[in-house]
C-alpha positions in Angstrom: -209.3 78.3 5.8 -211.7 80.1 8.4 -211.9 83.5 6.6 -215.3 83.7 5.8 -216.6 83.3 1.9 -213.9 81.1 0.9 -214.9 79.0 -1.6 -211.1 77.9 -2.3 -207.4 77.9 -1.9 -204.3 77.2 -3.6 -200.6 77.5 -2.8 -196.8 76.1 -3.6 -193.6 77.0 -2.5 -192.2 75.6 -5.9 -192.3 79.0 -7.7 -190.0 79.0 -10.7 -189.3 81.6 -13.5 -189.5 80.6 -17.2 -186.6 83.3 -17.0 -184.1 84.3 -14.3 -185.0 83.7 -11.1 -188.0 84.7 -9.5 -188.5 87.1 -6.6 -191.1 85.1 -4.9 -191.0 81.9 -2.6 -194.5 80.9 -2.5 -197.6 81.9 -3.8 -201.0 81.7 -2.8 -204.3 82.1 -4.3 -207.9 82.5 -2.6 -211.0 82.5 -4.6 -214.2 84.3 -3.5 -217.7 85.1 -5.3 -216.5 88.1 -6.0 -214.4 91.3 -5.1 -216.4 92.5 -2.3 -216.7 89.0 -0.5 -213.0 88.9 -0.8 -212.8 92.4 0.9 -215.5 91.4 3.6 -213.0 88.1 4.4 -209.6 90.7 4.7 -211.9 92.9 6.7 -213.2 90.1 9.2 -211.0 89.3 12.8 -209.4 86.0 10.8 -208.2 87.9 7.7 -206.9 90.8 10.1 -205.1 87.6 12.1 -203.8 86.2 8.7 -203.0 89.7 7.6 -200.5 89.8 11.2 -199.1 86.8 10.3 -197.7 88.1 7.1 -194.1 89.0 8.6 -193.6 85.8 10.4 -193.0 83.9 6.9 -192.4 86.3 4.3 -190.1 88.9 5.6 -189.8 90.8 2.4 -193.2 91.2 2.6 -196.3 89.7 0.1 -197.6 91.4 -2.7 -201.7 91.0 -2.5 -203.6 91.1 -6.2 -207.0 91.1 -7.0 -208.2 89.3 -10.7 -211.0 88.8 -12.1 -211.4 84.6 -13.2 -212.1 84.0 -16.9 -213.4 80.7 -17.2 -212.5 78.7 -20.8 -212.6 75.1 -22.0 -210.6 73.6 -25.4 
């Protein structure tokens, strides 16, 4: 929550496949303005101390994606 130019985050440990079973205990997802503020936060002394922290919970390590958000309405 301190990493700087986050404007949001989500997470569950209630991941589920629609198939099989799924590889991944939690996910979580961070939103910033845009892919270089996001870089910038990963960059900064807390996303270095979040970055460490990494191998305390997931031992098989975390898979880090960057996306694009497409906003839509119905």
């Amino acid at each position: 929550m301190r990493m700087p130019g986050l404007l949001a985050w989500r997470y569950s440990f209630e991941v589920a496949a629609t198939q099989g079973q799924t590889p991944y205990f939690a996910v979580f997802e961070a939103e910033f303005a845009d892919a270089a503020a996001m870089t910038a936060a990963r960059a900064s002394p807390q996303g270095q101390q979040a970055a460490a922290d990494v191998a305390n919970y997931a031992t098989g390590g975390a898979i880090v994606i960057h996306y694009p958000v497409q906003n839509g309405t119905c």
